[in-house]
C-alpha positions as CSV (number, residue, x, y, z in Angstrom):
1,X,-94.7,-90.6,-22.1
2,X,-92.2,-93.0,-21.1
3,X,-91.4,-94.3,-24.9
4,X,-90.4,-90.5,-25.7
5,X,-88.6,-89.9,-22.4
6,X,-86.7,-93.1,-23.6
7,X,-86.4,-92.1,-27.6
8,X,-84.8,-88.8,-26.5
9,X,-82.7,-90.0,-23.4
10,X,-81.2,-92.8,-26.8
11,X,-80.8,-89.6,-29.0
12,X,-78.7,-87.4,-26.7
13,X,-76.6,-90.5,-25.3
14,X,-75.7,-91.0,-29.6
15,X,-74.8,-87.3,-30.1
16,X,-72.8,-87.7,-27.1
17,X,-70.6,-90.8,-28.5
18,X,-70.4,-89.3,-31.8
19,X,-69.3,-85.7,-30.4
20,X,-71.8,-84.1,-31.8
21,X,-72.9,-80.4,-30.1
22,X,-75.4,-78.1,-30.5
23,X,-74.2,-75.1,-32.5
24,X,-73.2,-71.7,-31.7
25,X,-76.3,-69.7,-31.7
26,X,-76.1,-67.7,-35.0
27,X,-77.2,-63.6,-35.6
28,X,-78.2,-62.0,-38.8
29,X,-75.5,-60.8,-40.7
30,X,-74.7,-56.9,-40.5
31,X,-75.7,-54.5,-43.5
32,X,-72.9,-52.5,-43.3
33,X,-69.6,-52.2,-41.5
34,X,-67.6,-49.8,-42.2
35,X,-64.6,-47.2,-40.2
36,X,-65.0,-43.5,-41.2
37,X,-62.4,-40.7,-41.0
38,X,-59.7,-42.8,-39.3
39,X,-57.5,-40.0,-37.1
40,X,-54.5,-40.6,-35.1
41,X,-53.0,-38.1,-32.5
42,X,-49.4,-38.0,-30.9
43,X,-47.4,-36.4,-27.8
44,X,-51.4,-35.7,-25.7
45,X,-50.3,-37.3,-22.4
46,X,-46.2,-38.3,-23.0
47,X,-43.8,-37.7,-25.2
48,X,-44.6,-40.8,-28.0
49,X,-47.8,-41.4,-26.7
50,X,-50.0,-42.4,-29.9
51,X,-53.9,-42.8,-29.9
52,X,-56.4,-43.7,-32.5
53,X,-59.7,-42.3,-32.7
54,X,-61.9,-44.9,-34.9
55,X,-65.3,-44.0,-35.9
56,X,-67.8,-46.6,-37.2
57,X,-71.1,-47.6,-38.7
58,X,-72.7,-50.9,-37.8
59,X,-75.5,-51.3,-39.3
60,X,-78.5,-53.8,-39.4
61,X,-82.1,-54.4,-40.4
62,X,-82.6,-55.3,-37.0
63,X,-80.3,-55.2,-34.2
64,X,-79.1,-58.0,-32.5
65,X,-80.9,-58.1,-28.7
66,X,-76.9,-58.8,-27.7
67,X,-75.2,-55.2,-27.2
68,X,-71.9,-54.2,-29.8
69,X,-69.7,-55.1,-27.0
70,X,-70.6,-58.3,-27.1
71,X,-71.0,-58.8,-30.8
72,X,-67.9,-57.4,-32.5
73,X,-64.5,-56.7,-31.6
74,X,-62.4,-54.3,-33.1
75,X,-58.6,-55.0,-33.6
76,X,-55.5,-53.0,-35.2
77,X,-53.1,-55.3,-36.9
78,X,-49.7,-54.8,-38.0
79,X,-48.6,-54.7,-41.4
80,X,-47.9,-58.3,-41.8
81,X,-51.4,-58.9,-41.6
82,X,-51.5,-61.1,-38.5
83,X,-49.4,-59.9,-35.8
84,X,-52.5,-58.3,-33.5
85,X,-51.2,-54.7,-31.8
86,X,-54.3,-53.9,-29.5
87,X,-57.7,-54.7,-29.1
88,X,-60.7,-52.5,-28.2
89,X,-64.7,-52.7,-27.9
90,X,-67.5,-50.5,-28.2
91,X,-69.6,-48.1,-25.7
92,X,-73.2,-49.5,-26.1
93,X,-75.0,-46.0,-25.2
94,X,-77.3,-45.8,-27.9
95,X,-79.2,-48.3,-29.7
96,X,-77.3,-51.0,-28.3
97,X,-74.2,-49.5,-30.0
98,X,-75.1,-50.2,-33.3
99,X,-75.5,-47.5,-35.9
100,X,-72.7,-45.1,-35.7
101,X,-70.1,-44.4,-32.8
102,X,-66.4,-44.0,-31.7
103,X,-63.9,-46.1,-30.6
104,X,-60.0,-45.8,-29.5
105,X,-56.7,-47.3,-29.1
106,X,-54.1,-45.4,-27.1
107,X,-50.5,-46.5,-26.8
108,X,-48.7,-44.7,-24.1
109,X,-45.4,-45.4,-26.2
110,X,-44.1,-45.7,-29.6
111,X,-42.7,-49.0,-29.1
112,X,-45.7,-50.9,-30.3
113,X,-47.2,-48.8,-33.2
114,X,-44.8,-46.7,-35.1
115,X,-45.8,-43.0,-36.3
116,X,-46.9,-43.4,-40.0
117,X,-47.4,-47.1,-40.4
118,X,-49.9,-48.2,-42.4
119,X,-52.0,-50.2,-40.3
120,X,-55.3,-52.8,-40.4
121,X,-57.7,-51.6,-38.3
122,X,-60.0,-55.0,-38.2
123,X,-63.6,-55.1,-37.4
124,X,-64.7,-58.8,-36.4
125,X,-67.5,-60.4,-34.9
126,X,-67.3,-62.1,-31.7
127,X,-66.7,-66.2,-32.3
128,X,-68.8,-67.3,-29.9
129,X,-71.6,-65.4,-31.2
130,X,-71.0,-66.2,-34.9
131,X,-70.0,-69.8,-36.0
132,X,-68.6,-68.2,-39.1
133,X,-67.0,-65.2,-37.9
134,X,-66.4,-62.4,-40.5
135,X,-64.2,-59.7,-40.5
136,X,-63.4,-56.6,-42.4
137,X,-60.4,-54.9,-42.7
138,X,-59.6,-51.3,-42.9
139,X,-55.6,-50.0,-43.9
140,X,-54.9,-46.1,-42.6
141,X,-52.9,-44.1,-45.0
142,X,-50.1,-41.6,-44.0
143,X,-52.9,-38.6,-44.2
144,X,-54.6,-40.7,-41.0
145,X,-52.3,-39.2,-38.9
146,X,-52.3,-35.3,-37.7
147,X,-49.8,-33.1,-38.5
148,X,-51.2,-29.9,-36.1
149,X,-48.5,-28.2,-34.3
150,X,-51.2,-28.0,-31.1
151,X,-52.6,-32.1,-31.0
152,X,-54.9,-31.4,-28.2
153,X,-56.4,-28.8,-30.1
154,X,-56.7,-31.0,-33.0
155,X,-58.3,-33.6,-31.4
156,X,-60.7,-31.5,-29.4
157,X,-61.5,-30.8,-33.2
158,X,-62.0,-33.9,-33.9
159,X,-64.3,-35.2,-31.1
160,X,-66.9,-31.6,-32.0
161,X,-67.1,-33.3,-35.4
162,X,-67.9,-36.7,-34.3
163,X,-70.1,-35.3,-31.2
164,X,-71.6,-32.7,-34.3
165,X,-72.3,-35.7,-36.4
166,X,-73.4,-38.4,-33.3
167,X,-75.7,-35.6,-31.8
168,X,-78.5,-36.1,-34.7
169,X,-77.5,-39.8,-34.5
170,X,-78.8,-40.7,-31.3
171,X,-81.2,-37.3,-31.3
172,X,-79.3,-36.1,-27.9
173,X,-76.9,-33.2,-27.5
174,X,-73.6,-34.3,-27.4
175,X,-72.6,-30.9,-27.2
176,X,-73.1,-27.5,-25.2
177,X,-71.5,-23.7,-24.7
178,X,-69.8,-22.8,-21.8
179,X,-69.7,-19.8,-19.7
180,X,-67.3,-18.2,-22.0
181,X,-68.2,-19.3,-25.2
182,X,-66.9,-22.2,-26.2
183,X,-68.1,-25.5,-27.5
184,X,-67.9,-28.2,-24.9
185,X,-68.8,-31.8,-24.5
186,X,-72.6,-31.7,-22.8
187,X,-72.9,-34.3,-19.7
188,X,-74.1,-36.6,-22.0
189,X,-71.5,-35.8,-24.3
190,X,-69.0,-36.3,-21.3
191,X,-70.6,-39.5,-20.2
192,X,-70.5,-41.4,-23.6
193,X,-66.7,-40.2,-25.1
194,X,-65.3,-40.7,-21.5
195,X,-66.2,-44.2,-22.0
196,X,-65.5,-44.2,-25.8
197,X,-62.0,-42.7,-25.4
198,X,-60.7,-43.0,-21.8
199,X,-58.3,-40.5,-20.6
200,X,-60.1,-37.9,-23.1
201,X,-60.5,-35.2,-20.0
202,X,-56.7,-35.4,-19.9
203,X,-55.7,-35.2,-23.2
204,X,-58.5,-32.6,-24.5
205,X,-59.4,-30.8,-21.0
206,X,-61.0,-27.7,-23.2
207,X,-63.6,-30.2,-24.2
208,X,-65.0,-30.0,-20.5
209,X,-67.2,-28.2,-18.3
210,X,-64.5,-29.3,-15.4
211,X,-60.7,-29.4,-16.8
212,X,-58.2,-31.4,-14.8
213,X,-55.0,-29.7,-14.5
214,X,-51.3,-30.6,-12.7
215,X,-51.3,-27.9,-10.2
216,X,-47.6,-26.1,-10.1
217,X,-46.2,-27.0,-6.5
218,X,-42.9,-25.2,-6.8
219,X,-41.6,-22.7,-4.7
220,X,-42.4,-19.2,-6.3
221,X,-39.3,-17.0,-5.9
222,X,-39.6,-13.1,-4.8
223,X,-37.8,-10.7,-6.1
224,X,-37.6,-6.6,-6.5
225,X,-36.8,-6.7,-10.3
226,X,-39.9,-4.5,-11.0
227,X,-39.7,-2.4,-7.9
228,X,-35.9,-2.1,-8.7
229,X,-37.1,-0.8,-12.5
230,X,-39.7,1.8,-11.5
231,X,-37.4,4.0,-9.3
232,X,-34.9,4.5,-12.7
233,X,-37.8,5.0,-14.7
234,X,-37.3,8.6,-14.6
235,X,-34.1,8.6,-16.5
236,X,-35.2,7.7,-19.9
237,X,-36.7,11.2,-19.6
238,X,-33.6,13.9,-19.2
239,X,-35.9,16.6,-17.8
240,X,-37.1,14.9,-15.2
241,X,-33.7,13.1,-14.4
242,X,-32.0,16.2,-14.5
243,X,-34.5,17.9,-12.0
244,X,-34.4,15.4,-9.3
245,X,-30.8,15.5,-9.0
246,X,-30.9,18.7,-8.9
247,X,-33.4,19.7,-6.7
248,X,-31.6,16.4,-4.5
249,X,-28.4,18.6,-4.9
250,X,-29.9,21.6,-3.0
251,X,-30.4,19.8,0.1
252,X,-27.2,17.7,0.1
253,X,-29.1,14.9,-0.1
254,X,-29.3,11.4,-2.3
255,X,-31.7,11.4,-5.5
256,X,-33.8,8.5,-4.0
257,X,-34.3,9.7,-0.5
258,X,-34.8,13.3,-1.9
259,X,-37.8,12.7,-3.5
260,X,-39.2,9.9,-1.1
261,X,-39.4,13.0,1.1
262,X,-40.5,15.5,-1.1
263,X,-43.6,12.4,-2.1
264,X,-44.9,12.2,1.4
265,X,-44.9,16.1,1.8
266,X,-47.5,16.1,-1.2
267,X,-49.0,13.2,0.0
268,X,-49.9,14.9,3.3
269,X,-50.6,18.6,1.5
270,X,-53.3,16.7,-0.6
271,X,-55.0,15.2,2.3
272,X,-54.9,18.3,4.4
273,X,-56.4,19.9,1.1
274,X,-58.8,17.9,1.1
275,X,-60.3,18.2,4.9
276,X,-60.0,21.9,4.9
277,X,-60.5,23.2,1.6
278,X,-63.0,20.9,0.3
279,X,-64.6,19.5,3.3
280,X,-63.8,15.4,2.4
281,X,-63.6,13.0,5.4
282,X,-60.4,11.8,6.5
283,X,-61.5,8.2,5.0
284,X,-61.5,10.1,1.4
285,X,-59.0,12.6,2.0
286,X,-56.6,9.2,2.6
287,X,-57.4,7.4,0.0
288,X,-56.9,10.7,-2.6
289,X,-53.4,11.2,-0.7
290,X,-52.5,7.7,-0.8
291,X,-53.6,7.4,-5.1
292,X,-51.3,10.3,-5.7
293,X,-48.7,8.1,-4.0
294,X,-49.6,5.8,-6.2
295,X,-49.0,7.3,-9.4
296,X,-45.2,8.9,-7.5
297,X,-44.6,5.4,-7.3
298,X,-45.2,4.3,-10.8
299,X,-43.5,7.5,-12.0
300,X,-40.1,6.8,-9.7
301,X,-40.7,9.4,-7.5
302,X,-41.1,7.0,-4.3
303,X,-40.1,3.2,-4.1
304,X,-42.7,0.8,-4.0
305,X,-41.6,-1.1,-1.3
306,X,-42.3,1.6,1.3
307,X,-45.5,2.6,-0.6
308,X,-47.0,-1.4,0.3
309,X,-45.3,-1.0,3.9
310,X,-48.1,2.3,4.1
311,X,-50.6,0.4,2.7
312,X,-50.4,-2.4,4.9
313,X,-49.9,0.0,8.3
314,X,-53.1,1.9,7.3
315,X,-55.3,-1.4,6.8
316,X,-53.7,-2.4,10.0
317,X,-54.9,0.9,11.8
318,X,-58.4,1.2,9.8
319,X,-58.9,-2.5,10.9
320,X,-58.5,-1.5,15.0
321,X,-60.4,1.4,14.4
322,X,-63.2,-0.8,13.3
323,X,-63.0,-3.1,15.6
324,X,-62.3,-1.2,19.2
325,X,-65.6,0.8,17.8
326,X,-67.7,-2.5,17.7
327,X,-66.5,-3.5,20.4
């Protein structure tokens, strides 16, 4: 016991003065790497923004027991060949990641990546995990990047295809309807492009059951444009004009203030009407006086702004009524 506690105390101390260390541990080599359908998107969250959806296909015999995140790395290149632009690694939801999946590189300006460049989008495995680390390269032509006059909606096109395609992958919706209708990312869906593409509920909000929005904070202005438009509509119809200033002209009296009058006088005929002749509570008799004033108001026959002022007083009655009567 001794003699080989000795024999290998002699062999490590020799590796150690001849630098000699044990080797990086070493994983089967893949069967097939390869970046499908390559699409690019501009202007989603800024002016110049630029992202890169990149889907891929690792595939082996048998998987690693390391996840993809820790195997590969995925790398755009510039068109020299070496200068590296961004890096990016795989979400390891299914399988270990292996198989097929998404990833992305977004640039929030044009200053790194230019719009139609041509650029190396590099699949390589991880150093430290492969002595001999390979890589393969994959150049984007001009068609990689979308023309769509609506980018969001492109790329909400984009990720339905990919979660269309990735759904019988990993045998999981990816997908779902929503109340209305519409195709949307599933909660799996949501959990595994989140992480694939981060900022996606931003850029694509459509895609979700939930969609972020910038709420509008300014002050909304008030004004009596349409009001202002209803009591003239009578004149593009002579007839009519012509009668109300008339019938104003008999009592000495302005069109507007003419026919305000002459509204509530029909206003009230209808209600009483209503009581007497047809036997209708007061509640319905109201509200049948208070639609014809309605439709005056539309018409031009009574200004809208003292048609809301009735409204309100009447809820403001009806509502005492009710409660002095509980009381």
């Amino acid at each position: 016991m001794k003699v080989k506690r000795l024999v290998s105390a002699t062999l490590l101390s020799l590796m150690a003065l001849l630098g000699i260390t044990a080797p990086a541990m070493a994983i089967d080599e893949p069967l097939t790497v390869s970046l499908n359908s390559i699409e690019i998107f501009t202007g989603l969250l800024t002016n110049g923004d630029i992202l890169a959806v990149v889907p891929y296909t690792i595939s082996y015999t048998v998987e690693p027991t390391e996840n993809i995140n820790e195997t590969f790395i995925f790398r755009i290149i510039d068109t020299d060949n070496v200068t590296e632009l961004g890096t990016a690694l795989a979400y390891p939801y299914d399988n270990g990641g292996y198989g097929s999946g998404v990833v992305s590189f977004y640039f929030a300006d044009n200053t790194t990546v230019t719009w139609g460049e041509s650029y190396i989008f590099r699949v390589q495995q991880n150093p430290t995990l492969y002595p001999l680390a390979q890589y393969w390269d994959f150049t984007v032509s001009a068609s990689a990047y979308s023309e769509a006059a609506d980018q969001a909606l492109a790329l909400k096109a984009k990720i339905i295809d990919s979660a269309t395609f990735l759904t019988t992958e990993y045998g999981v919706a990816l997908l779902t309807q929503s109340e209305a209708g519409s195709t949307i990312l599933s909660s799996t869906g949501e959990l595994y492009y989140l992480n694939a593409i981060p900022g996606l509920q931003q850029m694509a909000p459509s895609l979700f059951s939930v969609q972020l929005e910038d709420p509008d904070w300014s002050k909304r202005t008030w004004s009596t444009t349409f009001a202002d438009a209803l009591l003239t509509k009578y004149a593009a119809y002579p007839l009519i004009a012509d009668f109300m200033t008339g019938f104003a002209g008999l009592w000495g009296t302005g069109t507007s203030a003419t026919m305000t009058t002459l509204s509530i006088f029909m206003m009230l005929g209808l209600i009483g009407l209503s009581v007497l002749k047809f036997n209708g509570t007061m509640l319905s008799a109201t509200t049948d006086g208070y639609t014809l004033l309605l439709l005056l108001m539309l018409t031009g026959f009574f200004p809208m702004v003292a048609a809301g002022g009735i409204a309100f007083a009447s809820v403001f009655v009806g509502g005492l009524i009710l409660f002095f009567n509980r009381a």
